[in-house]
C-alpha positions as CSV (number, residue, x, y, z in Angstrom):
1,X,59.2,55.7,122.1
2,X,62.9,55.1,123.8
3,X,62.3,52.1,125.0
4,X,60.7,50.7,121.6
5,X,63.6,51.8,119.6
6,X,65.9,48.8,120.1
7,X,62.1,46.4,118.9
8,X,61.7,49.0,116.0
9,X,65.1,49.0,115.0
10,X,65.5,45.1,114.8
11,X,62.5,43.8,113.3
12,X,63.0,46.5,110.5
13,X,66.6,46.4,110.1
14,X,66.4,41.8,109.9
15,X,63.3,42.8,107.4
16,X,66.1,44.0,105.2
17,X,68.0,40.6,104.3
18,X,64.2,39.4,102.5
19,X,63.6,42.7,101.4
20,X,67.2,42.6,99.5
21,X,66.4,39.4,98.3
22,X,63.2,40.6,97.0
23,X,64.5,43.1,95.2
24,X,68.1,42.4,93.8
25,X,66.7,40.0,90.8
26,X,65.4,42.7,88.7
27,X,68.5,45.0,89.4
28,X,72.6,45.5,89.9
29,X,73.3,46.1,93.6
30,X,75.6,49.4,92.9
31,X,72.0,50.7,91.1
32,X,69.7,49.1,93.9
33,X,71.8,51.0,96.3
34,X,72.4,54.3,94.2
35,X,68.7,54.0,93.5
36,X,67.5,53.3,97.6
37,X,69.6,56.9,98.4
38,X,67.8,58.8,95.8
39,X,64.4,58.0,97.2
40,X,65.6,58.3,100.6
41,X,67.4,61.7,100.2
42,X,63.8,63.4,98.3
43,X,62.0,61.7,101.2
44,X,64.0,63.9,103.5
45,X,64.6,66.9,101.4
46,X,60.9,68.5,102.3
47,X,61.7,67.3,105.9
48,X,64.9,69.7,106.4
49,X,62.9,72.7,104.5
50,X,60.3,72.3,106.8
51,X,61.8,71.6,109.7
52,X,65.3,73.9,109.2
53,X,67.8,71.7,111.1
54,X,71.0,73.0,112.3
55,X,74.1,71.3,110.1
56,X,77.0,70.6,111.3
57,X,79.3,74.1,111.5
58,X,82.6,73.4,111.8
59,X,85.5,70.9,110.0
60,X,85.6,68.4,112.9
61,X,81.7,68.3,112.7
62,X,81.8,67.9,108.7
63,X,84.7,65.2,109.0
64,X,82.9,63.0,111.5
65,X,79.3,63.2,109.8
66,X,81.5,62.1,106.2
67,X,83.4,59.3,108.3
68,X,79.6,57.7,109.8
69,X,78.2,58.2,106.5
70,X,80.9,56.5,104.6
71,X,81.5,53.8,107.1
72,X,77.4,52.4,106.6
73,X,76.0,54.0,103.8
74,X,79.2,53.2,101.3
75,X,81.0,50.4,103.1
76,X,78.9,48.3,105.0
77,X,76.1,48.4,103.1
78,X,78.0,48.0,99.7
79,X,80.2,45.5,100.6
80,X,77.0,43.2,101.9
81,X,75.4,43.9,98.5
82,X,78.5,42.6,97.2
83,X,78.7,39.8,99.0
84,X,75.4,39.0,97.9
85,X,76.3,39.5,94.6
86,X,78.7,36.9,94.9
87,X,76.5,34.4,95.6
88,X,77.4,34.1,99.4
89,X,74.3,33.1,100.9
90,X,71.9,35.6,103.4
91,X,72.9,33.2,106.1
92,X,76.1,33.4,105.7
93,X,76.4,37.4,105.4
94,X,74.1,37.5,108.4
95,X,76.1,35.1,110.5
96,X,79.8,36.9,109.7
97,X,78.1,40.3,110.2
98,X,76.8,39.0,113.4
99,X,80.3,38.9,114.9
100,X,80.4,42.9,115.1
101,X,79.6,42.8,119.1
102,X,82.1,40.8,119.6
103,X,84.4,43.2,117.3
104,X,82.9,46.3,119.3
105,X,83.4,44.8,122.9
106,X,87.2,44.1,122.5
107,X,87.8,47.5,121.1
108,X,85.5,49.4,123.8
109,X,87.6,49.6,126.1
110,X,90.9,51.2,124.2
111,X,89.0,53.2,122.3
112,X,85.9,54.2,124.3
113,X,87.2,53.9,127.7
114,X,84.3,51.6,128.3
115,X,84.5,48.6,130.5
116,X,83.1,45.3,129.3
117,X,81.9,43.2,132.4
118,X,82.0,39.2,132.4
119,X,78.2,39.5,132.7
120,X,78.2,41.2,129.6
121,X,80.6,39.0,127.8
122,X,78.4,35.6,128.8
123,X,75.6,37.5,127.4
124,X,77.8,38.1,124.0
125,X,78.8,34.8,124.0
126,X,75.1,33.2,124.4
127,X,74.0,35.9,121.5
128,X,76.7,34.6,119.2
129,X,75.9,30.7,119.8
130,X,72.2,31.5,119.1
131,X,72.4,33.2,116.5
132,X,74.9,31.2,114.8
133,X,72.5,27.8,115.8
134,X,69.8,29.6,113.9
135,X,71.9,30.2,110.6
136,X,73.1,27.0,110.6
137,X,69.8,25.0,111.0
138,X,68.5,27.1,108.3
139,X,71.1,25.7,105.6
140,X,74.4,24.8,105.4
141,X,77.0,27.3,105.6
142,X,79.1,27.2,102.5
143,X,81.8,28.8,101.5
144,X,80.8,29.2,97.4
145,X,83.2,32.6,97.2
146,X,86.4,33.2,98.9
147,X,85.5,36.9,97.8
148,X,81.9,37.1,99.0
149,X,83.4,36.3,102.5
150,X,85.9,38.7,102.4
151,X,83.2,41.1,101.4
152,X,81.5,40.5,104.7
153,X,83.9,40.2,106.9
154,X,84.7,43.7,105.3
155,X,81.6,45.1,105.8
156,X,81.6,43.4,109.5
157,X,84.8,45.5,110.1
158,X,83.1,48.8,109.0
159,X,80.1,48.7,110.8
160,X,82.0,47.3,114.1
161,X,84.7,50.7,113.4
162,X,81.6,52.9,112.5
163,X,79.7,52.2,115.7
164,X,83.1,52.9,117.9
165,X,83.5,55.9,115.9
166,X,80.3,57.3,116.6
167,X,80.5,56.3,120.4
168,X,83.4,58.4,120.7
169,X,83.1,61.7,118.3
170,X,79.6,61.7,116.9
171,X,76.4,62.9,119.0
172,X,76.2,66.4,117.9
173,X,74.3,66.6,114.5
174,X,71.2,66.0,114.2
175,X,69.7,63.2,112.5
176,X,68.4,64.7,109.1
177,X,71.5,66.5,108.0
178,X,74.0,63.8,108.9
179,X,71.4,61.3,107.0
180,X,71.5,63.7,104.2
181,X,74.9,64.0,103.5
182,X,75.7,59.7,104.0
183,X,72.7,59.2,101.2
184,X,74.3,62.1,99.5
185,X,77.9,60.4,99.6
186,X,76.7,56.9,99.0
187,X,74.7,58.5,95.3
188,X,78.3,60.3,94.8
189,X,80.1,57.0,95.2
190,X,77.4,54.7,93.8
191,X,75.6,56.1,90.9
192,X,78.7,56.4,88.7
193,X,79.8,53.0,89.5
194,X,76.5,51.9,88.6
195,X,76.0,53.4,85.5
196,X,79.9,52.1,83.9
197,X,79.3,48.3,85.7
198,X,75.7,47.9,85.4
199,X,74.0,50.5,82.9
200,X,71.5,51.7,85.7
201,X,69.3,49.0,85.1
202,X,65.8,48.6,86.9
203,X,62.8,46.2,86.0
204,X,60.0,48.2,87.5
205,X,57.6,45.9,89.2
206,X,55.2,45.6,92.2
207,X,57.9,43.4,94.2
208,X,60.9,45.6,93.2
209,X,59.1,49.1,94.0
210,X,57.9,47.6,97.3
211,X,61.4,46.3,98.0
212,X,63.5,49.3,97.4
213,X,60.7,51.8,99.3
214,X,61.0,49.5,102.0
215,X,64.7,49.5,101.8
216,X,64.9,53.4,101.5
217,X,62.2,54.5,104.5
218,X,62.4,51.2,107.1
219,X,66.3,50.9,106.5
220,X,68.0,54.0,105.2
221,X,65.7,56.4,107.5
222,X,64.2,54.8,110.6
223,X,66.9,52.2,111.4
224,X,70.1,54.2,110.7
225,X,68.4,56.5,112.9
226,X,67.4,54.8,115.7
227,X,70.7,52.9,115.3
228,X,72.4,56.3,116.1
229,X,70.7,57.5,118.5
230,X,70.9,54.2,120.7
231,X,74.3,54.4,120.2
232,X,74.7,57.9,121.2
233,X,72.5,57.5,124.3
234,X,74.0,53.9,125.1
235,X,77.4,51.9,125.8
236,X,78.6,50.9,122.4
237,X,78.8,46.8,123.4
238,X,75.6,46.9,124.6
239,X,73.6,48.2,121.6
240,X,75.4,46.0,119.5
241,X,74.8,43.1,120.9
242,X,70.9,43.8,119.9
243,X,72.5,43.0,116.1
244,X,72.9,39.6,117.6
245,X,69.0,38.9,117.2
246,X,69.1,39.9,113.3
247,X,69.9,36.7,112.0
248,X,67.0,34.9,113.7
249,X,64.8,38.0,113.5
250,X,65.9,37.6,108.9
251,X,65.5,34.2,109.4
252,X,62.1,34.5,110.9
253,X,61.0,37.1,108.7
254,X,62.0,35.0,105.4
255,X,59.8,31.8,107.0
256,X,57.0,34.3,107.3
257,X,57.4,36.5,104.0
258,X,59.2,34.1,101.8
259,X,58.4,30.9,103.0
260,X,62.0,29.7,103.2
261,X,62.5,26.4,105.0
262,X,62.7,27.3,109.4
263,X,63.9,23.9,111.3
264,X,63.0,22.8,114.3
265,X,66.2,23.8,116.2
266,X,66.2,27.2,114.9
267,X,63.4,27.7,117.3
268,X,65.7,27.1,120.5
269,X,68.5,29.3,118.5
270,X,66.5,31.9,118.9
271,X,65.8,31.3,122.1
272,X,69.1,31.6,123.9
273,X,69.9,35.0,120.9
274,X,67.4,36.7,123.5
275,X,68.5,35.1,126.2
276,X,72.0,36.2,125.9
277,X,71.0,39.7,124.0
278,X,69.1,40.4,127.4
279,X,72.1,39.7,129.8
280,X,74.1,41.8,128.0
281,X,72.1,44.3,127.3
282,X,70.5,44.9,130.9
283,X,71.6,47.5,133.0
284,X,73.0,46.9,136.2
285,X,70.6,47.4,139.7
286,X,72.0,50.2,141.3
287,X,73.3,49.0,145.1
288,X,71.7,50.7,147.9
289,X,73.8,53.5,149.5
């Protein structure tokens, strides 16, 4: 199950991008987003009956659990649904975001203490081009909002600050309670401003139920998950630099789902996004003594 984390986590986490697009037509993304941490917080209310997880006990423990939560469920993920709502294009919010290992390996070291090696940054560097190669064959890159960018790089900067943070102070609650209390903060922080900008609105359908379910389970609960837990048992750059191969793993999930246009050369593009994702994120062989 360990080693198939990083292959769960990407193919569901680069399912979100068509599942968002799916999904935002019939709805406001404040309510999408208010409404995709309801469903996940009753999903996981039976759970923590049942299973009686320890919560965090302390200030400190409260504080950092409040600061992860915040950081993705309010800030990345809102600020990406706004940049959406802008009308800045998937590949564009997938190709900004897609700078956050790059973010995460210049900061490691100051505020992790961990050591980026020039293997590891050729690796970065190859992820980047790839993915960016991929993006760009896909469609043109344009800048239609000057506030739908800042949105992203926004929500670039919160995930890149969120995974450091965890690196360094998180670890020691468990996954349903600090879960819990981020969908519980994002419905604090969401629903209100859903209700005065958008009216709650929701056009019940087949394709918007199956959207925000998948949003809620495959994104809110198994990928935030496994995100955390690779990040708690891994170096901070190098689990990043698996969110290199979510723009070609959206792009080839919205050829396959939503039949959008996939070039030639977005093949290759995703070609050297592995290549480079698996030189930086390969261990080193341990020397003979």
């Amino acid at each position: 199950m360990v080693r198939a984390a990083p292959v769960i986590f990407l193919v569901l986490w680069s399912g979100g991008y068509a599942a968002a697009k799916v999904g935002l037509p019939y709805t406001g993304p404040f309510t999408f987003l208010a409404l995709r941490y309801i469903v996940a917080l009753l999903i996981l209310v039976p759970v923590a009956l049942f299973t009686r997880p320890a919560w965090p006990r302390t200030r400190e423990a409260w504080l950092h659990v409040l600061a992860v939560g915040f950081g993705i469920q309010v800030a990345y993920f809102g600020l990406s649904y706004v940049a959406f709502d802008l009308d800045l294009s998937a590949g564009a919010v997938a190709l900004i975001t897609s700078l956050q290992p790059i973010l995460v390996a210049l900061f490691a070291p100051r505020v992790t203490g961990e050591q980026v090696s020039p293997t590891r940054w050729i690796g970065l560097a190859l992820g980047l081009s790839g993915a960016a190669i991929v993006i760009g064959a896909r469609s043109a890159i344009e800048a239609e909002s000057w506030w739908g960018i800042l949105a992203a790089c926004g929500a670039l900067i919160s995930m890149s600050a969120v995974t450091l943070y965890e690196k360094r102070y998180g670890g020691g609650t468990d996954p349903v309670p600090a879960n819990m209390i981020g969908f519980g903060l994002g419905i604090v922080v969401f629903v209100p401003v859903a209700l005065l900008a958008e009216g709650f609105a929701f056009e019940v359908t087949t394709r918007s139920v199956a959207s925000l379910a998948y949003l809620a389970i495959g994104n809110s609960l198994i990928s935030i998950t496994l995100l955390l837990a690779m990040i708690r048992r891994g170096e901070a750059s190098r689990v990043s630099a698996l969110l290199f191969l979510v723009p070609p793993g959206a792009a080839l999930i919205a050829w396959i789902v939503l039949g959008e246009q996939m070039p030639l050369l977005a093949w290759p593009g995703m070609a050297l996004a592995a290549a480079g994702v698996y030189i930086a994120t390969r261990r080193p062989v341990a020397q003979p003594a």
